[in-house]
DSSP file (Angstrom, degrees, kcal/mol; ACC not computed):
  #  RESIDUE AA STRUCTURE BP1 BP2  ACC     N-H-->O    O-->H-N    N-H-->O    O-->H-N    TCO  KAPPA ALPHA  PHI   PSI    X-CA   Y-CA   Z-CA
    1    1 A X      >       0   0    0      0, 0.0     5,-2.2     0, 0.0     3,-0.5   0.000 360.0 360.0 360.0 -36.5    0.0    0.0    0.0
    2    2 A X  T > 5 +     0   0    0      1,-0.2     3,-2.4     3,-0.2    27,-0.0   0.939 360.0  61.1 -84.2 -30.9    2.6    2.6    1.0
    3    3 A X  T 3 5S+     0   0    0      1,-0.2    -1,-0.2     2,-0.1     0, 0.0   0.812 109.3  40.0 -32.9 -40.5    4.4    1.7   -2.7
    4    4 A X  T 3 5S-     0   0    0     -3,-0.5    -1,-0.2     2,-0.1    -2,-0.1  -0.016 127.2-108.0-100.7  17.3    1.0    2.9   -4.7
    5    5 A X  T < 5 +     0   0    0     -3,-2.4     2,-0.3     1,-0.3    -3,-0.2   0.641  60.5 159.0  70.7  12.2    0.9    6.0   -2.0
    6    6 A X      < +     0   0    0     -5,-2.2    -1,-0.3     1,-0.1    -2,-0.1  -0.727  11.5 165.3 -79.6 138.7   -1.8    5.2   -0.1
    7    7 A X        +     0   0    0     -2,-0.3    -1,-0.1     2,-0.0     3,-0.1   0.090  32.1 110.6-153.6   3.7   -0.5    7.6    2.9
    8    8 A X  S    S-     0   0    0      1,-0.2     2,-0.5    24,-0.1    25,-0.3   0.979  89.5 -41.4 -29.8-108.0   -3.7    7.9    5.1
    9    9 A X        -     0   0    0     23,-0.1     2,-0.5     2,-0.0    -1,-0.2  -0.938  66.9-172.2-143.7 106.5   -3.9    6.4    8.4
   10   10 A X        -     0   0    0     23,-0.7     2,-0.3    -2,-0.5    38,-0.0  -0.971   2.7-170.5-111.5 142.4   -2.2    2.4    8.6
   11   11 A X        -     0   0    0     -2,-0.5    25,-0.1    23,-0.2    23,-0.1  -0.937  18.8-158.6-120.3 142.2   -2.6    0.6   11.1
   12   12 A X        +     0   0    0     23,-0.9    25,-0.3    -2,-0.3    27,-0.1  -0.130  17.1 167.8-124.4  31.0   -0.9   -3.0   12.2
   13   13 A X        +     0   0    0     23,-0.2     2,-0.3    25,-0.1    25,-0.2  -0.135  28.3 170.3 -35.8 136.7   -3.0   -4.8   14.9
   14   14 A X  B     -a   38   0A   0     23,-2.8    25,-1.2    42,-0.0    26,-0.2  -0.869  52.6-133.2-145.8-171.4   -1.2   -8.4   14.7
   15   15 A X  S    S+     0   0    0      1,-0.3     2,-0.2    -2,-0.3    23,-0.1   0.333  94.8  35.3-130.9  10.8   -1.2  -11.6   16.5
   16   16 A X        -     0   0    0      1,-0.0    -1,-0.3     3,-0.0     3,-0.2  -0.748  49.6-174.9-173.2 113.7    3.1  -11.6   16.5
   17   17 A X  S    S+     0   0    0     -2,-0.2     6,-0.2     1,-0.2    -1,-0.0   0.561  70.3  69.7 -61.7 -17.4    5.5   -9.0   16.8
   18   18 A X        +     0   0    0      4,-0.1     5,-0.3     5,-0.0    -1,-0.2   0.874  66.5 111.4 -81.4 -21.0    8.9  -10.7   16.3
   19   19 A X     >  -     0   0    0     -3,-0.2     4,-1.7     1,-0.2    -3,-0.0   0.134  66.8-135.8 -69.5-176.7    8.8  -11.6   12.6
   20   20 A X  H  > S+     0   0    0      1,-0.2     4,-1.8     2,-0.2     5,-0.2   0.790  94.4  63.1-109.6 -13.4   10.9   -9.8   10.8
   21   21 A X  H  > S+     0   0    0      2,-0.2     4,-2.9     1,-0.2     5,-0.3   0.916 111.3  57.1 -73.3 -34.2    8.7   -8.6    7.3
   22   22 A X  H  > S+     0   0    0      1,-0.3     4,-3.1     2,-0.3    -1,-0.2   0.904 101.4  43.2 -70.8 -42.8    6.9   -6.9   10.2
   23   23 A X  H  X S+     0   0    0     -4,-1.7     4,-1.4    -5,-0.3    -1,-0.3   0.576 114.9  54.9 -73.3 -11.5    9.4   -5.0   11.7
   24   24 A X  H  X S+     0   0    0     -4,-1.8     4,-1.7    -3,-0.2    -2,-0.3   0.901 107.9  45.1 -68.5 -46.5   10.5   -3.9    8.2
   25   25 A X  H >X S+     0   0    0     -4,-2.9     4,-0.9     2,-0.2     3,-0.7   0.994 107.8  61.4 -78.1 -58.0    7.2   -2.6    7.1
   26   26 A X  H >X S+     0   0    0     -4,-3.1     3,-6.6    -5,-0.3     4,-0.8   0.697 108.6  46.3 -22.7 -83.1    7.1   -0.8   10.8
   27   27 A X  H >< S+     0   0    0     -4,-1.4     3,-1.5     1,-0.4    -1,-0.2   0.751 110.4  48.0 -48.5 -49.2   10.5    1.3    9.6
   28   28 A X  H << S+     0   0    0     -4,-1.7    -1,-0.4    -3,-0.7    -2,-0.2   0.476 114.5  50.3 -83.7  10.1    9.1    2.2    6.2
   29   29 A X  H X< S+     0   0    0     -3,-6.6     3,-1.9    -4,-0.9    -1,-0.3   0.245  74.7 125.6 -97.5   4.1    5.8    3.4    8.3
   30   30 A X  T << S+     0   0    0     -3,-1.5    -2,-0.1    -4,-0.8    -3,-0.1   0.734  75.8  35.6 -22.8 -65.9    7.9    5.3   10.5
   31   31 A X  T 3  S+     0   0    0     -4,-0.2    -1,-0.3    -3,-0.1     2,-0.2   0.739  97.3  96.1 -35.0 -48.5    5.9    8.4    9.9
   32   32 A X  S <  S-     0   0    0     -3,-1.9   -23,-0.1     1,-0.2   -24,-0.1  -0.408  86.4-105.8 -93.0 109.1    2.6    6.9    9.6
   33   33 A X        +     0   0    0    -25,-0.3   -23,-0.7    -2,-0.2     2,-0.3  -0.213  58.3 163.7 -45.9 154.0    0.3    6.8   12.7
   34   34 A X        -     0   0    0    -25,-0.1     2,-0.3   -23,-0.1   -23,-0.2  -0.954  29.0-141.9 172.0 134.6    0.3    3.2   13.7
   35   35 A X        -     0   0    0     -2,-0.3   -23,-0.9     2,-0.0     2,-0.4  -0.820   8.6-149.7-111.3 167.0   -0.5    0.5   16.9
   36   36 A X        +     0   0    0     -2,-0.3     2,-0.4   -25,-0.1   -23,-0.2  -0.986  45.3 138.3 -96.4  99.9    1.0   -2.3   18.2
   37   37 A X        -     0   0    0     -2,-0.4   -23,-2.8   -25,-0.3     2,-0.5  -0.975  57.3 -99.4-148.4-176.2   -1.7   -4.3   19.5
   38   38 A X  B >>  -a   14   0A   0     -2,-0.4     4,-1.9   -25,-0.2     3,-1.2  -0.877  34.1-139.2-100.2 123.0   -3.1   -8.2   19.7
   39   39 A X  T 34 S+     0   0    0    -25,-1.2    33,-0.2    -2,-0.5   -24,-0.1   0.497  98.8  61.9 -58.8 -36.7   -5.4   -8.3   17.2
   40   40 A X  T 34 S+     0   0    0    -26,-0.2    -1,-0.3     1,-0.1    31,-0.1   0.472 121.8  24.8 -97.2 -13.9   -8.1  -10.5   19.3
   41   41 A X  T <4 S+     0   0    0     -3,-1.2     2,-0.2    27,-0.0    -2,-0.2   0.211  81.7 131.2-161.3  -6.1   -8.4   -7.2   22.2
   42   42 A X     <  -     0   0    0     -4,-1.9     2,-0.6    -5,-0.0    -5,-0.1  -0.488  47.2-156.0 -52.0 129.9   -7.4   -4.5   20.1
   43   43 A X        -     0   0    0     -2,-0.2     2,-0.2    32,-0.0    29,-0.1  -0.979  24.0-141.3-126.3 112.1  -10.4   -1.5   20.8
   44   44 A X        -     0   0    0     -2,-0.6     3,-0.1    28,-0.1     0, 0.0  -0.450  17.5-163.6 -84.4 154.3  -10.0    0.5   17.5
   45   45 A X  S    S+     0   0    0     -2,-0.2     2,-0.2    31,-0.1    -1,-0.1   0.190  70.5  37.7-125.5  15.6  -10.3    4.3   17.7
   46   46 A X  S    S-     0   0    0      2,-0.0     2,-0.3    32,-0.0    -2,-0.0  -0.697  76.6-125.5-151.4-179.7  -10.9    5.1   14.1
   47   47 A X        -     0   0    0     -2,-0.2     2,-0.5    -3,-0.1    30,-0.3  -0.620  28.8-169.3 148.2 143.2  -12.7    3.5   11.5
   48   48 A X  E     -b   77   0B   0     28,-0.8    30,-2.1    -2,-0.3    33,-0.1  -0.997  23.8-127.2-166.0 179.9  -10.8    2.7    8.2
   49   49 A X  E    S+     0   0B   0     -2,-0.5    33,-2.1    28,-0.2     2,-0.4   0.420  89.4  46.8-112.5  -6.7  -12.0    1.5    4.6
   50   50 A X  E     -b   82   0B   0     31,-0.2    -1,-0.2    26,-0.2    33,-0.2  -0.971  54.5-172.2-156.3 133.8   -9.9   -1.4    4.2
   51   51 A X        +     0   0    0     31,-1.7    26,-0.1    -2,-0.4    25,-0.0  -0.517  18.3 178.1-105.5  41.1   -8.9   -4.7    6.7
   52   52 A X        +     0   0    0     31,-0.2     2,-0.2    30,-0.1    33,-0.2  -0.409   4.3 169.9 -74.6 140.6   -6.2   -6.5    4.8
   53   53 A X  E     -c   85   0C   0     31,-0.7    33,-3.9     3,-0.0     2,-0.7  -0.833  11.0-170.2-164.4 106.4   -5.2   -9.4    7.0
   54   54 A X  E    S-c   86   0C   0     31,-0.2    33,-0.2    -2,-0.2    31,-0.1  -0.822  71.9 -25.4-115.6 110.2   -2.7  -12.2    5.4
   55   55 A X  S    S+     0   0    0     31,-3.5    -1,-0.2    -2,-0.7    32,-0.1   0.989 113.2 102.2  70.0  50.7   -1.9  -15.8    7.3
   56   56 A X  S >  S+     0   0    0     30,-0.4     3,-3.1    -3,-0.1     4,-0.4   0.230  80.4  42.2-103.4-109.5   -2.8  -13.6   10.7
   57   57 A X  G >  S+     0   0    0      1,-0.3     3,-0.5     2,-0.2    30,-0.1   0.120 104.0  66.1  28.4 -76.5   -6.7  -15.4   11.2
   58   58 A X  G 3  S+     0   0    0      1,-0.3    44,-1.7    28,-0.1    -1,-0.3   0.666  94.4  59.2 -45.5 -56.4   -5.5  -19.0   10.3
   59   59 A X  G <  S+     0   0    0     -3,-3.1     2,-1.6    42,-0.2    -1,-0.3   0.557  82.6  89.7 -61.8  -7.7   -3.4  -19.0   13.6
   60   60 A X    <   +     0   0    0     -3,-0.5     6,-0.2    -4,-0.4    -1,-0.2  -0.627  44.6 163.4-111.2  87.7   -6.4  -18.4   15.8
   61   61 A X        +     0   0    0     -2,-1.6     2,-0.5    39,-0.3    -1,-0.2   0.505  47.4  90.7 -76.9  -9.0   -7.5  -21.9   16.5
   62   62 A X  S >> S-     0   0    0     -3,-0.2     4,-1.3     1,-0.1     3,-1.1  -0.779  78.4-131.6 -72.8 113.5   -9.7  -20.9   19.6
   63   63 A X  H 3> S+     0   0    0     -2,-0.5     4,-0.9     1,-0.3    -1,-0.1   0.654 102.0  51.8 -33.8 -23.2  -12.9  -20.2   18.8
   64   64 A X  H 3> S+     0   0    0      2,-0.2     4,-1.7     3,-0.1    -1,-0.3   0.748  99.6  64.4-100.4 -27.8  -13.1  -17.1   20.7
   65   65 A X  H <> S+     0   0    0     -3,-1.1     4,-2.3     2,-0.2    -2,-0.2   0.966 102.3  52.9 -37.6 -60.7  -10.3  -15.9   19.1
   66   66 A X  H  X S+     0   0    0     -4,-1.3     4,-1.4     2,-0.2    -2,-0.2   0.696 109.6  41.8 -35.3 -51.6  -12.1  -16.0   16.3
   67   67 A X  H  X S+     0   0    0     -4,-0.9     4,-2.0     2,-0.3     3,-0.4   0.972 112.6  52.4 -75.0 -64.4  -15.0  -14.2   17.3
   68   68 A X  H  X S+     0   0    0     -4,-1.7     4,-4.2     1,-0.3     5,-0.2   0.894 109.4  55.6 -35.2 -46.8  -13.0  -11.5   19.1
   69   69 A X  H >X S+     0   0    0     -4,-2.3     4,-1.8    -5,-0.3     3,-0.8   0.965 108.1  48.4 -62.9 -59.6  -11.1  -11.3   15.6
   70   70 A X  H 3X S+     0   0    0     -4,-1.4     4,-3.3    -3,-0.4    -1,-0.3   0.792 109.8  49.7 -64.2 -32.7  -14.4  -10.7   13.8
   71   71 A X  H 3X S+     0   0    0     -4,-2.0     4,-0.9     1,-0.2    -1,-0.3   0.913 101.9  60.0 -75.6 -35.1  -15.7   -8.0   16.1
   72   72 A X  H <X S+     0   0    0     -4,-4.2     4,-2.2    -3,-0.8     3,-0.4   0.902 105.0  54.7 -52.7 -39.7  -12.7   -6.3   15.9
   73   73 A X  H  X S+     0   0    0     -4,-1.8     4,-1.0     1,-0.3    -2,-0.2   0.947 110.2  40.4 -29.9 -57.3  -13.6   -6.2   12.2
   74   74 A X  H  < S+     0   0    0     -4,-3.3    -1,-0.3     1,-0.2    -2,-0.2   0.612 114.8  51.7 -88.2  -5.4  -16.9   -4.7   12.5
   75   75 A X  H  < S+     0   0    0     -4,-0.9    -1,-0.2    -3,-0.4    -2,-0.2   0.886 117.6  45.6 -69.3 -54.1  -15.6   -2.1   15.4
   76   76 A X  H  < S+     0   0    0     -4,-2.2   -28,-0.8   -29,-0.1     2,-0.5   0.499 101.8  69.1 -88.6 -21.6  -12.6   -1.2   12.7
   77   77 A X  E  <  -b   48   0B   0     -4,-1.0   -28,-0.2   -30,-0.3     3,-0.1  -0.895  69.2-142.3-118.0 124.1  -14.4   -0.8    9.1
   78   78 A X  E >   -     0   0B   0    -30,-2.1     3,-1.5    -2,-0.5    66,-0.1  -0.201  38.4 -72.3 -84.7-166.6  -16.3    1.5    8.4
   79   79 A X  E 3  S+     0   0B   0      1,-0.3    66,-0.2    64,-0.1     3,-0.2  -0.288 122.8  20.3 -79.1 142.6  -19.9    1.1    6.0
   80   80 A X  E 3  S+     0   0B   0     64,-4.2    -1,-0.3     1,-0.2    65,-0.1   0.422 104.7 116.0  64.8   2.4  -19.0    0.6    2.4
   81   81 A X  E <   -     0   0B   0     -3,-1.5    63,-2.7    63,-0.2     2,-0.6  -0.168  55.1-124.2 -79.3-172.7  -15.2   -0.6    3.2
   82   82 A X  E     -b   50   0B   0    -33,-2.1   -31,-1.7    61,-0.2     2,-0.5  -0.827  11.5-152.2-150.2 145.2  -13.9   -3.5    2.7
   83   83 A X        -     0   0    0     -2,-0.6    59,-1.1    59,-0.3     2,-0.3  -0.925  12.8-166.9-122.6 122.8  -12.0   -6.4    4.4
   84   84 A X  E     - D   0 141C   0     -2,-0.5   -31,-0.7    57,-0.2     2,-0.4  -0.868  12.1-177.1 -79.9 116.0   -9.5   -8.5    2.4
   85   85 A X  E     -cD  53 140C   0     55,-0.8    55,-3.1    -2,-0.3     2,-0.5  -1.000  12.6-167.2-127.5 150.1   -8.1  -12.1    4.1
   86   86 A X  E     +cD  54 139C   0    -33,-3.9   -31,-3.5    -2,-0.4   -30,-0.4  -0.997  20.5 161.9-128.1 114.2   -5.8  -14.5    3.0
   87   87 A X  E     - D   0 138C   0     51,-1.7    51,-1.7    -2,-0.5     2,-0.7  -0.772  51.3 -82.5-126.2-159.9   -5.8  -17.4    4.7
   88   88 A X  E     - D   0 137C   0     14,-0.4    16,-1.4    -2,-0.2    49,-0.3  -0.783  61.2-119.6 -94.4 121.6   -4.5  -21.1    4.1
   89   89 A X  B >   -f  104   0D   0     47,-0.9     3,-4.2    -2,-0.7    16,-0.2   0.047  31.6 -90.3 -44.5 145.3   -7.5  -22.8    1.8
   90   90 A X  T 3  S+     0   0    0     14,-0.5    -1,-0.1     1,-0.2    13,-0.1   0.781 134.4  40.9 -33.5 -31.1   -9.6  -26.0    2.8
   91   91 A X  T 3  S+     0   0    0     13,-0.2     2,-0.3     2,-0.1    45,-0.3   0.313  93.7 102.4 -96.5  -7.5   -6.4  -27.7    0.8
   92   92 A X  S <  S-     0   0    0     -3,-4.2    43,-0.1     1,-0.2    -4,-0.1  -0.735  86.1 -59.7-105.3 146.0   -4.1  -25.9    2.1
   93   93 A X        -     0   0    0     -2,-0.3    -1,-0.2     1,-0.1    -5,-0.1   0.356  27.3-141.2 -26.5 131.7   -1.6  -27.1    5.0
   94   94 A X  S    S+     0   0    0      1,-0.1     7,-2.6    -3,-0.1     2,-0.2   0.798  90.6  26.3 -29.4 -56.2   -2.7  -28.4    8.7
   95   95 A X  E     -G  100   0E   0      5,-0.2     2,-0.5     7,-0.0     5,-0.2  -0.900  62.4-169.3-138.8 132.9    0.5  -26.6   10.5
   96   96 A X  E >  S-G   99   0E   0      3,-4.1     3,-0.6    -2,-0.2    -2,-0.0  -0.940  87.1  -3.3-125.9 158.1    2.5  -23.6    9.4
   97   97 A X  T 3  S-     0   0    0     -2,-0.5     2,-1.9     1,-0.3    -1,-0.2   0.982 135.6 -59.4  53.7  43.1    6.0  -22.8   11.3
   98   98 A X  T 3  S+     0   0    0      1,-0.1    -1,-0.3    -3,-0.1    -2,-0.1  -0.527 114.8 119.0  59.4 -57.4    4.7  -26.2   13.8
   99   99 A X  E <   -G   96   0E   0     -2,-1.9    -3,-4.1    -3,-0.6    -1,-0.1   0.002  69.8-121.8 -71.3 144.1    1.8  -24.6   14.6
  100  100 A X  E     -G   95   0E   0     -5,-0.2     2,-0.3    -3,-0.1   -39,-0.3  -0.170  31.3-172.6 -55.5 140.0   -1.6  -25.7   13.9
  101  101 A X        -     0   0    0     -7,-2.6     2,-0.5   -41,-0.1   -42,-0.2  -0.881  25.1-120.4-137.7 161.8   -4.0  -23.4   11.8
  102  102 A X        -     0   0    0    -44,-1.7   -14,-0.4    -2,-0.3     2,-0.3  -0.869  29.3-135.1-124.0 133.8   -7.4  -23.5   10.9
  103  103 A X        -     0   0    0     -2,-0.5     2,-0.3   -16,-0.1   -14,-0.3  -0.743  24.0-173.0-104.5 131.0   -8.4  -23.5    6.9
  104  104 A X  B     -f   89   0D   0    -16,-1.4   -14,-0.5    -2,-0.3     2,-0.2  -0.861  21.2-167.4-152.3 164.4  -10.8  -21.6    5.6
  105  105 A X     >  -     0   0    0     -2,-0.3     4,-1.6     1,-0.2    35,-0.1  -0.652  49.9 -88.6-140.0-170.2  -12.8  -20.9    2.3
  106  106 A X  H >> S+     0   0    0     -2,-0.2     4,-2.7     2,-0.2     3,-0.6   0.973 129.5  55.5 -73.3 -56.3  -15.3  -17.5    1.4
  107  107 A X  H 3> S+     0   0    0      1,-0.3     4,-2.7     2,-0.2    -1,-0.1   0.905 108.3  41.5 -82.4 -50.3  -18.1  -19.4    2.9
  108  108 A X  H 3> S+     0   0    0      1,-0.2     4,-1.5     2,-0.2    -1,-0.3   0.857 115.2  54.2 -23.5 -52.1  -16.3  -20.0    6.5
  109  109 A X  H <X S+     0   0    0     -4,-1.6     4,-2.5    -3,-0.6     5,-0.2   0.887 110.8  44.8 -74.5 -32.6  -15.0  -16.2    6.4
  110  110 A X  H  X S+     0   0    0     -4,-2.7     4,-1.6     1,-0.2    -1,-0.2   0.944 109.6  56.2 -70.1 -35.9  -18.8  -14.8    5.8
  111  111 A X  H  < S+     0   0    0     -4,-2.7    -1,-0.2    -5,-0.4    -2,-0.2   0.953 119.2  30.3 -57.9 -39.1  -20.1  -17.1    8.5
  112  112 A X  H  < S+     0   0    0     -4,-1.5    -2,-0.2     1,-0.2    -3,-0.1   0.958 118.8  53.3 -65.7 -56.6  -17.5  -15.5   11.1
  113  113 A X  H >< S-     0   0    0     -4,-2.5     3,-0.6    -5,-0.2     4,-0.3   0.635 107.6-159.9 -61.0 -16.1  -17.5  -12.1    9.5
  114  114 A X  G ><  -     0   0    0     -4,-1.6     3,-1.6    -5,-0.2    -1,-0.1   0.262  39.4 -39.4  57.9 175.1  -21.6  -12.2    9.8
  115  115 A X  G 3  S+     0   0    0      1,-0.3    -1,-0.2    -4,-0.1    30,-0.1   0.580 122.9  65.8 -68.9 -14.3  -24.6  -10.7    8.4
  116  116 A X  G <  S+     0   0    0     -3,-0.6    29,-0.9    28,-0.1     2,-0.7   0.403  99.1  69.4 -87.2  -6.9  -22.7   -6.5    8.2
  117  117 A X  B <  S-H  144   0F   0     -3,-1.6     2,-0.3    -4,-0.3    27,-0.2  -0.857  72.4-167.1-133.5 137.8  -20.6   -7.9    5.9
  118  118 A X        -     0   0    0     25,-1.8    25,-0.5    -2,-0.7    -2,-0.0  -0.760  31.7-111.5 -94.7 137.2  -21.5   -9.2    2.0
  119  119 A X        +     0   0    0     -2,-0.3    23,-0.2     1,-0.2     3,-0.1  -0.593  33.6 175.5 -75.8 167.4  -19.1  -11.4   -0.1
  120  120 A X        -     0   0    0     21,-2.4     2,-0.2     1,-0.8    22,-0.2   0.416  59.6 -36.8-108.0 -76.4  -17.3   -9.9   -3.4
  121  121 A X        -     0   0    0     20,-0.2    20,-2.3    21,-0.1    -1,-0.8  -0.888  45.2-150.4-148.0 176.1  -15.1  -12.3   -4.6
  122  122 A X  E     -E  140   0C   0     18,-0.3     2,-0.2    -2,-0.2    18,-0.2  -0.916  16.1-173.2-131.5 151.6  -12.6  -14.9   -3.5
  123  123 A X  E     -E  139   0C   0     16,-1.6    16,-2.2    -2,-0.2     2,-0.3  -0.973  19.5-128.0-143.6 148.8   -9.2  -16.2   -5.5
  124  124 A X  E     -E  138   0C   0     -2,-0.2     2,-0.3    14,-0.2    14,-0.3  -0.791  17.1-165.5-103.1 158.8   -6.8  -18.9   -4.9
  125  125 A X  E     -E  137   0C   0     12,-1.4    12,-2.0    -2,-0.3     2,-0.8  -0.996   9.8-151.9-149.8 105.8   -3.2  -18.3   -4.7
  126  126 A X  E     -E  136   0C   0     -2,-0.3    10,-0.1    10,-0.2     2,-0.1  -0.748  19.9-148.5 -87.4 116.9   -0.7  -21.2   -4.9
  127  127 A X  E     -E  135   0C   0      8,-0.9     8,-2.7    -2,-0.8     2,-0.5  -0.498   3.5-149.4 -86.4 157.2    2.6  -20.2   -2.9
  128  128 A X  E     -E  134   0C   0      6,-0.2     2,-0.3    -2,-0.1     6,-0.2  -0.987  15.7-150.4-118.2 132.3    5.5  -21.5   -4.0
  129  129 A X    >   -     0   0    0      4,-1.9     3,-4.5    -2,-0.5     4,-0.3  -0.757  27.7-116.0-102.4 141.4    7.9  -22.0   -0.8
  130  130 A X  T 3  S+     0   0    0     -2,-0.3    -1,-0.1     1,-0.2     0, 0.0   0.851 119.1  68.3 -49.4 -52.0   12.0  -21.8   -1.0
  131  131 A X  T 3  S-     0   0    0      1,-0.2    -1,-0.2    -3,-0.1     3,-0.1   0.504 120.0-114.4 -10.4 -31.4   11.4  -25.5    0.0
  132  132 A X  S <  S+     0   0    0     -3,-4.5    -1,-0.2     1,-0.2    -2,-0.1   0.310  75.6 137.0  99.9  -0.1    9.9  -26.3   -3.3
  133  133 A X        -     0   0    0     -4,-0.3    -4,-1.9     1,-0.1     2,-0.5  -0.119  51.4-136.4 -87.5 166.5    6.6  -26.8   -1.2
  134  134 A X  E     - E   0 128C   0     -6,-0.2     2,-0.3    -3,-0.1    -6,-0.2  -0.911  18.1-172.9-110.7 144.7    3.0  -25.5   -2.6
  135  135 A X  E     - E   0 127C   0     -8,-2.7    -8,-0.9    -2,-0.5   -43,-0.1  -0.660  15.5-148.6-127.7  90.2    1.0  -23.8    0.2
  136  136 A X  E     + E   0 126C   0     -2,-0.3   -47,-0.9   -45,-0.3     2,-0.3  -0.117  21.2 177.9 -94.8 150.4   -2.4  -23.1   -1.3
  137  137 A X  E     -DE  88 125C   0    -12,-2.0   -12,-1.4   -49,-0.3     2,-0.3  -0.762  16.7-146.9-126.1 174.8   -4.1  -20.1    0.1
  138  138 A X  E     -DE  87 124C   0    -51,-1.7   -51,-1.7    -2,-0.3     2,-0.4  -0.866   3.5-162.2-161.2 132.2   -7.6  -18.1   -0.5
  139  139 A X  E     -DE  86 123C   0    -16,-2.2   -16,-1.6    -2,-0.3     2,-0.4  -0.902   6.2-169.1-113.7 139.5   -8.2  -14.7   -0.2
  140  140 A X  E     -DE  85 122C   0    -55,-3.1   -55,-0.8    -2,-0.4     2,-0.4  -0.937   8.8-148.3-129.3 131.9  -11.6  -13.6    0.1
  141  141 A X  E     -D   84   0C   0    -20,-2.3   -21,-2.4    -2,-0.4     2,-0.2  -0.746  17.8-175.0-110.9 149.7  -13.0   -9.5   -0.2
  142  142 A X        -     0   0    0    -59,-1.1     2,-0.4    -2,-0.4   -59,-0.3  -0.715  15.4-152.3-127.1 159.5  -16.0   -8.4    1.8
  143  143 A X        -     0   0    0    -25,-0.5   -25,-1.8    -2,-0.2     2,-0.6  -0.982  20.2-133.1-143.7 137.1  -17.8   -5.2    1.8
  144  144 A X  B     -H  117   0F   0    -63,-2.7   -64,-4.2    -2,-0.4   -63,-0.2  -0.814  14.8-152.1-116.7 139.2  -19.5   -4.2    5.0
  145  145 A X              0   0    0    -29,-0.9   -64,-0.1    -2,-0.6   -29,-0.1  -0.177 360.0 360.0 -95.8-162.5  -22.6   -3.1    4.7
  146  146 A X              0   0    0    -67,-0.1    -1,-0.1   -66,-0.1   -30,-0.1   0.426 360.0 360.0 -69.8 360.0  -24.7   -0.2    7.3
């Protein structure tokens, strides 16, 4: 996003700080108002038009994780935005980095994401890992409605 100029208001809610793509995109947001928070207990204080969330979700195998995660949605987007997630497809691996993850498809993400949000589209995205390994993913866009 900050590549094509979007220079409004980003924000990083996450569910792990250490990785390192994260703390690189932190430095090139340096400027850029920005939280640190856990993603599942984060209390948004702004509204914002877009929710992009990739391989975060998947790792919240508690069901109330889950739910927390979705309310933060609808607390965080405002009417007529839209929330992007990429997680690992019905097909796509059990465990990523050892841990166990939960697989998900458009019809799983509308059920969490609940009646304020309508699907748009979904696409699948086979990753290709330095391993050689395929890791299939699905991203699915939402619009939330009033």
């Amino acid at each position: 996003m900050l590549s094509v100029g979007f220079k409004r208001s980003l924000t990083f809610p996450s569910i792990s700080f250490g990785q390192h793509g994260f703390k690189t995109l932190i430095k090139k947001c340096i400027d850029q108002p920005r939280c640190a928070a856990d993603v599942t207990t984060w209390a948004p204080t702004q509204t914002y038009d877009v929710w992009h969330d990739r391989a975060a979700l998947h790792f919240l195998t508690d069901p109330k994780d889950r739910a927390a995660y979705a309310g933060r949605v609808l607390r965080a987007v405002r009417p007529g935005g839209h929330v992007i997630i990429g997680t690992f497809a019905l097909d796509g691996p059990e465990r990523c980095s050892g841990l166990p993850v939960v697989r998900h498809d458009a019809a799983s993400l509308g059920q969490l994401l609940g009646p304020s949000f309508e699907f748009v589209e979904s696409k699948r995205h086979d990753h290709h890992t330095p391993a050689g390994f395929i890791q299939r993913f699905q991203f699915s866009r939402f619009r939330r409605l009033n």
